[in-house]
C-alpha positions as CSV (number, residue, x, y, z in Angstrom):
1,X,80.6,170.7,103.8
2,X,82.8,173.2,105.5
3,X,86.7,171.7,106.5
4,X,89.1,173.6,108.3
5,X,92.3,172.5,106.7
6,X,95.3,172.9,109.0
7,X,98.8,173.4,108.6
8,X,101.1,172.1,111.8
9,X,103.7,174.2,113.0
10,X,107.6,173.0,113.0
11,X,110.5,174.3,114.3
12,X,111.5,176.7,111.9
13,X,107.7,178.0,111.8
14,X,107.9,178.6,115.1
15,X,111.5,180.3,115.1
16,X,109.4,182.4,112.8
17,X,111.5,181.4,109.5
18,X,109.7,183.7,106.7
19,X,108.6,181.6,103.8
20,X,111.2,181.9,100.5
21,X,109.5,184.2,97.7
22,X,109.1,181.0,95.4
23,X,106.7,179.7,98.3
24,X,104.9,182.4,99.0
25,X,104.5,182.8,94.8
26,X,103.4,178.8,94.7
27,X,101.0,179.6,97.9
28,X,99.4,182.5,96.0
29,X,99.0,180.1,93.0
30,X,97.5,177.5,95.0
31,X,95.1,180.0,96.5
32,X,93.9,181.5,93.3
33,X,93.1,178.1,91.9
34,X,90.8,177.8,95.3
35,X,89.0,180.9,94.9
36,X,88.3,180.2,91.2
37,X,87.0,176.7,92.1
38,X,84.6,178.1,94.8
39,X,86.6,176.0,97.3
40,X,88.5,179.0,99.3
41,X,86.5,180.5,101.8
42,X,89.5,181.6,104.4
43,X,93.2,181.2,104.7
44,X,96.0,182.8,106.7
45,X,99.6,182.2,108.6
46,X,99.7,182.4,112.3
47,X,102.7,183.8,114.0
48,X,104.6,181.6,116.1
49,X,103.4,180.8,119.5
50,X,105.9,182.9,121.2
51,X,103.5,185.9,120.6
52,X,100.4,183.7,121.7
53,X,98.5,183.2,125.2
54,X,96.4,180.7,126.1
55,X,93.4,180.7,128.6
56,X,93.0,177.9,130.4
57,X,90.0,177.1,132.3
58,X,89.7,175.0,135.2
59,X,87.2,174.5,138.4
60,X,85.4,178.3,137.3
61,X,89.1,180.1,136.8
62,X,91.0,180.9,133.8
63,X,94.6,181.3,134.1
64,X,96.5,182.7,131.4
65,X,99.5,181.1,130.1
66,X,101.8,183.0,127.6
67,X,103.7,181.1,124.5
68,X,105.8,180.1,123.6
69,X,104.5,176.7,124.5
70,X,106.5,173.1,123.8
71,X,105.4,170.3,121.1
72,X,105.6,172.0,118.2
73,X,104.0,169.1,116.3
74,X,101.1,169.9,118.2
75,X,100.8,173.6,117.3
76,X,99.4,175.3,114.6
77,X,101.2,177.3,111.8
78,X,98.2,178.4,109.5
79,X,94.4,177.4,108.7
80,X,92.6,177.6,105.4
81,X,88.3,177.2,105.5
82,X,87.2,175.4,102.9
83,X,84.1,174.8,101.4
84,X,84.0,171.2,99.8
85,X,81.6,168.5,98.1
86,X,83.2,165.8,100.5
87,X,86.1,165.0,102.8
88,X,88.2,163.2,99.8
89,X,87.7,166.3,97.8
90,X,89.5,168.3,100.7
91,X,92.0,165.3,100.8
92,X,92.7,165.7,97.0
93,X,92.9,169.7,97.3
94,X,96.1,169.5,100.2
95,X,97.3,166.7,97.6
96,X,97.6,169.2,95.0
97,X,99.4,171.9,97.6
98,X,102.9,173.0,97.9
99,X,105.0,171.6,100.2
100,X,104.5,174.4,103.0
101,X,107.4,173.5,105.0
102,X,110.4,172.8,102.4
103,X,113.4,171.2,104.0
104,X,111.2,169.8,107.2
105,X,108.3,167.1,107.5
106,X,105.3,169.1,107.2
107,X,101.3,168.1,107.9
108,X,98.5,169.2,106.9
109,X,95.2,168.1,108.9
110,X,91.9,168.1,108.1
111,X,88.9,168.4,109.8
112,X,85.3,169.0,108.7
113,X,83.2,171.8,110.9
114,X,80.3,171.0,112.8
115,X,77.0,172.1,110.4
116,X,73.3,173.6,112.7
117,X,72.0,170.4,111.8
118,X,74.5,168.1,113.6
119,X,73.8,169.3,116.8
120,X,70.2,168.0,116.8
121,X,67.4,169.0,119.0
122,X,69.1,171.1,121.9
123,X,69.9,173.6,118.5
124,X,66.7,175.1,119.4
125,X,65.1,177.5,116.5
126,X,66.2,180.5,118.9
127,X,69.4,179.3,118.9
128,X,69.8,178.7,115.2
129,X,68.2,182.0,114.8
130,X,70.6,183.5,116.9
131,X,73.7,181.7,115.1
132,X,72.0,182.9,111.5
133,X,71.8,186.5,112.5
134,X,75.5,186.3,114.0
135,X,76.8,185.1,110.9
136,X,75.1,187.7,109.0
137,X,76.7,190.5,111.3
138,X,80.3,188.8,110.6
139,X,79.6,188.4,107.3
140,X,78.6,192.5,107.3
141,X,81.6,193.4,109.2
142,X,83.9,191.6,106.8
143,X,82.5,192.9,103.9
144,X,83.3,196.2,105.3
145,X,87.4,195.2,105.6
C-alpha cells in the first residue's frame, strides 16, 4: 500500500521560517532510516503558499487564484510517499518522526493512494495499460535526474 504522508503548514512555515540545522540533521536521519527499510519512496518541503497559484474550475472556466491563501491549518508544508504493509505501519513510522514544526502544534496526515484495482470495472485494460506505460515513462525520466 502506497500513503501519502502529509505535513500541515503553520504560520511560521508559511512566513517561510527555515528549519534549524539540528532539524534538518534529525530529518535526514529519519529519512535514511526510510530508505533503508524500503519505506521511502518520495519526500520534499513545499514553499509557502505565497509563491503558489491555484486553478479553480467552475461551470467549464478555470480562474487562477494566486497565494498566498488564508487557513493555514488547511495548507500543506511537505509530503513524503510511502510505501507501507498497512495504514498502522505508516501511523507507527510519523510516530517515530521529529517534531517538524518545533515551538508550534504541528500535524502530520495520512492518507493511503488509490491502487488500479480500486477503481473497478470503468479501469478498463486500455486504461490500465495506459496508466502502466505512463508510469514507466516517469519512472524513465526520473531515473534520468
Amino acid at each position: 500500500m502506497r500513503f501519502m504522508v502529509i505535513v500541515k503548514a503553520t504560520p511560521n512555515s508559511e512566513a517561510g521560517a527555515m528549519p534549524s540545522q539540528e532539524l534538518l540533521a534529525a530529518m535526514g536521519a529519519f529519512n535514511e532510516e526510510l530508505v533503508k527499510a524500503g519505506v521511502m519512496l518520495a519526500g520534499e518541503g513545499l514553499q509557502p503558499s505565497s509563491k503558489g497559484a491555484r486553478v479553480k474550475f467552475a461551470n467549464g472556466k478555470r480562474t487562477v487564484v494566486d497565494g498566498p491563501f488564508a487557513e493555514t491549518k488547511e495548507l500543506v508544508a511537505g509530503f513524503w510517499l510511502w510505501q507501507c504493509k498497512s495504514r498502522d505501519e505508516a501511523i507507527e513510522w510519523v510516530k517515530r518522526c521529529p517534531d517538524p514544526m518545533p515551538g508550534e502544534e504541528a500535524v502530520i496526515e495520512i492518507r493511503q493512494l488509490f491502487e488500479a484495482d480500486d477503481f473497478g470495472a470503468e479501469f478498463t485494460p486500455e486504461l490500465r495499460e495506459q496508466e502502466e506505460r505512463l508510469r514507466a515513462q516517469s519512472a524513465k525520466l526520473a531515473a534520468k535526474g
